[in-house]
N, C-alpha and C positions, 0 to 999 in steps of 0.2 A: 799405215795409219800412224799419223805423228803425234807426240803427247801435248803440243804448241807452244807458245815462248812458259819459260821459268816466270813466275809473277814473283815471290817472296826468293830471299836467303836466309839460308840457317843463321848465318851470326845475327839478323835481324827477329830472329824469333830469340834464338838466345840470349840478346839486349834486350827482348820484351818480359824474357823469365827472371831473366836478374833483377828488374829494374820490380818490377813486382815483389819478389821474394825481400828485398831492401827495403820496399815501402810496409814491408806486413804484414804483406798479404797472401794470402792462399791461392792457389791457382783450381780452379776443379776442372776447369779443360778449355783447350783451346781451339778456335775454328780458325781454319787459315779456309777464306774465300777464292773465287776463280777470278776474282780480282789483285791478287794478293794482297788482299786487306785481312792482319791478323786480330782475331779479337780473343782475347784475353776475358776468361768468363771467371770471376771469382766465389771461391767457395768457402765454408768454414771450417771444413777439413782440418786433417795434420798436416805441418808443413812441413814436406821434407825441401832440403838441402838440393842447392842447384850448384852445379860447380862446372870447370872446364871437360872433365870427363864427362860429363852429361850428354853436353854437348858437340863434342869429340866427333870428328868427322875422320875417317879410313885415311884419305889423304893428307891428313896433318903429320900422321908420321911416316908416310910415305918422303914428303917436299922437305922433311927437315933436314 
């Protein structure tokens, strides 16, 4: 049973968190569809802090 092509990439979810958290805004969660279409649901929440480590993937300090 194969899991079928990748639709999204991490750096493009984590360009969609940054770009949010700079504009203001809150994130209360996010839907990533079987399209890879991510959608960005905003809330009025606390906002925490999005950074490189957040987003940090196993293989970045592997390749370095």
């Amino acid at each position: 049973m194969s899991r079928g092509p990748v639709t999204f990439k991490q750096r493009d979810l984590c360009a969609a968190l940054r770009a949010t958290v700079q504009a203001g805004q809150t994130v209360d969660r996010i839907e990533i569809r079987r399209d890879g279409t991510i959608v960005v649901v905003l809330g009025s929440g606390k906002m925490l802090p999005v950074d490189d480590a957040t987003c940090a993937n196993e293989w970045d300090v592997v390749l370095r």
